[in-house]
C-alpha positions in Angstrom: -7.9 22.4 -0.8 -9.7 22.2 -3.7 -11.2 25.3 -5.7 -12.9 26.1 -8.5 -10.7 28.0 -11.6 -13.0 30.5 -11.9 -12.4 31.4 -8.4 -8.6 31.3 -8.6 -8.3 35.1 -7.8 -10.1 34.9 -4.4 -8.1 31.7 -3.4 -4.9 33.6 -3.6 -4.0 31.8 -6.9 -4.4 33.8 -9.5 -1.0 34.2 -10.5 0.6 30.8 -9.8 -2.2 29.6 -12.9 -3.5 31.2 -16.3 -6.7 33.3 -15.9 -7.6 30.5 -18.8 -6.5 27.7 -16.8 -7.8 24.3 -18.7 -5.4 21.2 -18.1 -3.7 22.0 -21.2 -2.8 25.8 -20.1 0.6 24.4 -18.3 -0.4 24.2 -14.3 2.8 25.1 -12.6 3.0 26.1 -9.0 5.2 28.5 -8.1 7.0 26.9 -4.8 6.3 23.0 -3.5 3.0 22.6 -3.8 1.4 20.4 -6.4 -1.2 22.0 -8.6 -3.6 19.0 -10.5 -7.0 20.0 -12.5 -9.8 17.3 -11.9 -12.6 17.7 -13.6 -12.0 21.2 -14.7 -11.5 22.1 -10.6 -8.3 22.8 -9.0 -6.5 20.8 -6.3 -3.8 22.1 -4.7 -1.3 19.5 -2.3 0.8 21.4 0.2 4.5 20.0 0.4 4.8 16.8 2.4 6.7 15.0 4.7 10.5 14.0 4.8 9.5 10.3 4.3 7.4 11.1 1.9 9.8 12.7 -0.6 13.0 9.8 0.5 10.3 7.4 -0.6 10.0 8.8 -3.8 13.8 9.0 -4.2 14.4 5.6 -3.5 11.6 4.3 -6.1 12.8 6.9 -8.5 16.7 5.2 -8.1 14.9 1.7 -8.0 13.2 2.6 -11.3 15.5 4.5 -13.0 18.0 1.4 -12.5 15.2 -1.1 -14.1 13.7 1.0 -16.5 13.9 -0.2 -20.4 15.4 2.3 -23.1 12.2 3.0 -25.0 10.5 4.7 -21.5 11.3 7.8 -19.2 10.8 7.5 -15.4 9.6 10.9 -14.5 9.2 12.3 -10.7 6.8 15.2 -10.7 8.1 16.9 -14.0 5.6 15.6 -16.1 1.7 15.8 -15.7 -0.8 13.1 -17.0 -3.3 15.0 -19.1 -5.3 12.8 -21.0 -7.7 15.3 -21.7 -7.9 19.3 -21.0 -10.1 18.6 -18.1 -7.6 16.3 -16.1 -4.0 17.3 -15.5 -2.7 14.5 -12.8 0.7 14.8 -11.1 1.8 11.1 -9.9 4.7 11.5 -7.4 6.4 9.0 -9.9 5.3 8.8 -13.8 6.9 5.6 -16.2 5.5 7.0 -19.7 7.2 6.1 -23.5 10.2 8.4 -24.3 8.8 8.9 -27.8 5.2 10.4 -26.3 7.0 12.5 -23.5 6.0 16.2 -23.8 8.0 18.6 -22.2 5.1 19.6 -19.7 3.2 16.5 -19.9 1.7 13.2 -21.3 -1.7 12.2 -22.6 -0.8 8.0 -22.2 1.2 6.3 -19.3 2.3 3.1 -18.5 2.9 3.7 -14.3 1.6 6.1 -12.4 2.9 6.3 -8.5 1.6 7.9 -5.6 2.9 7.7 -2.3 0.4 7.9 0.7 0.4 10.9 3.1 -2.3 11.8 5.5 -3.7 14.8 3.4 -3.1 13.0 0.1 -4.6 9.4 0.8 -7.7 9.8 0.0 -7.7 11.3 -3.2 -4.9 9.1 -4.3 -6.8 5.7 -2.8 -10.1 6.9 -4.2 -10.1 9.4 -6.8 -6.6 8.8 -8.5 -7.6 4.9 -8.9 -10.9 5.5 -10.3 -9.1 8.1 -12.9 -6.3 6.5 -13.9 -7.8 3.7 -15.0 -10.5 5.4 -16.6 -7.5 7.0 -18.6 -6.3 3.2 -19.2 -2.6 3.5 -17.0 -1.6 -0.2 -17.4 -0.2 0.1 -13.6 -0.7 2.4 -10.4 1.2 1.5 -7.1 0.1 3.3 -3.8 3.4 3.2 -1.3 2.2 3.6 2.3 6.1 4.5 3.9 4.3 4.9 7.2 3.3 1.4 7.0 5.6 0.0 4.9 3.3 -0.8 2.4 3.3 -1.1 -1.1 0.1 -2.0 -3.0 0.7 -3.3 -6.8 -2.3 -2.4 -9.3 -2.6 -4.3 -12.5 -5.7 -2.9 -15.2 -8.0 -5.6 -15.6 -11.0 -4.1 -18.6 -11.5 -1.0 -16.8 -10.8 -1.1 -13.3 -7.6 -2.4 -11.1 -7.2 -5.1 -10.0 -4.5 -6.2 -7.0 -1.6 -8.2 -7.9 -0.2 -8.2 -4.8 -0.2 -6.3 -1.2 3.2 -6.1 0.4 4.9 -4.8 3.6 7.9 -4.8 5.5 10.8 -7.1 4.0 8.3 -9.1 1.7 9.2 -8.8 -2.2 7.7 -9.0 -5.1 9.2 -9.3 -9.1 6.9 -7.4 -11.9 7.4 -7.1 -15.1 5.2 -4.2 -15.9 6.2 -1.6 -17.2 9.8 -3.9 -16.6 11.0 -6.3 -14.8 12.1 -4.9 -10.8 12.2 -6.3 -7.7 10.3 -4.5 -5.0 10.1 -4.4 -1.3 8.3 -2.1 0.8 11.0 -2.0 4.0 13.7 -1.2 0.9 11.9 1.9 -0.4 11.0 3.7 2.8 13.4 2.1 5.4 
């Protein structure tokens, strides 16, 4: 569901966002839902599926155990706002410590999404495009349905693949730090 802000009141919204909602204003929902501002519009992601969220725990551990001093692995406390008209919401975010805000981020250096049916085409489509307009070194799209993890490097601009896996099949990465993954191992 996607609406515009200025029509917050009439979508039943009005007071889970600022009447002077910009990226910047602090977009907080008031249950499980995800609130993200693309392009100055609203989107608004109902609360998903038990595989969905024991996916994201079991990067999150994965990550957490890997992850380097100098950067914070983040799952959906932290917004990526590069600018006042984009407020993203990665199910995982891997940003510097140092640059961490307490609400959000303007750089990042991972961004996670893991596929559901109402979220895959925004995060396939839209969320590619946008974080590497932004510049986010890295953006993995975990299928658990599929067991499926797709690995996105930034190449110039755009992403390119580094590597497609599923099932048992593993793959070693060293960006943002060195982990192991494995698709079967995440959402298994």
């Amino acid at each position: 569901m996607i609406e515009r802000l200025a029509n917050l009141e009439a979508a039943g919204l009005a007071n889970a966002v600022p009447a002077n909602c910009s990226a910047g204003a602090g977009v907080r929902a008031p249950d499980a839902r995800r609130f993200e501002v693309i392009d100055g519009r609203l989107a608004v992601t109902g609360v998903q599926p038990p595989s969905h969220q024991a996916a994201v725990v079991a990067l999150m551990v994965l990550l957490k155990q890997a992850c380097t001093a100098d950067l914070l692995v983040s799952v959906g406390s932290l917004d990526f706002r590069p600018t006042r008209r984009l407020s993203l919401r990665p199910d995982i975010l891997v940003t510097a410590r140092a640059g961490a805000g307490p609400q959000y981020v303007q750089e990042a250096e991972l961004a996670v999404e893991v596929l559901s049916p109402t979220t895959r085409v925004t995060d396939v489509v839209t969320k590619r495009e946008l974080y590497a307009q932004h510049g986010v070194p890295a953006y993995w799209l975990l299928d658990p349905d599929r067991q499926e993890l797709t690995i996105l490097h930034l190449t110039n601009d755009h992403y390119t693949c580094e590597a497609v896996l599923q099932g048992e099949e593993t793959f070693h990465t060293t960006t943002p730090f060195p982990v192991t993954l494995s698709p079967a191992a995440l959402t298994g």
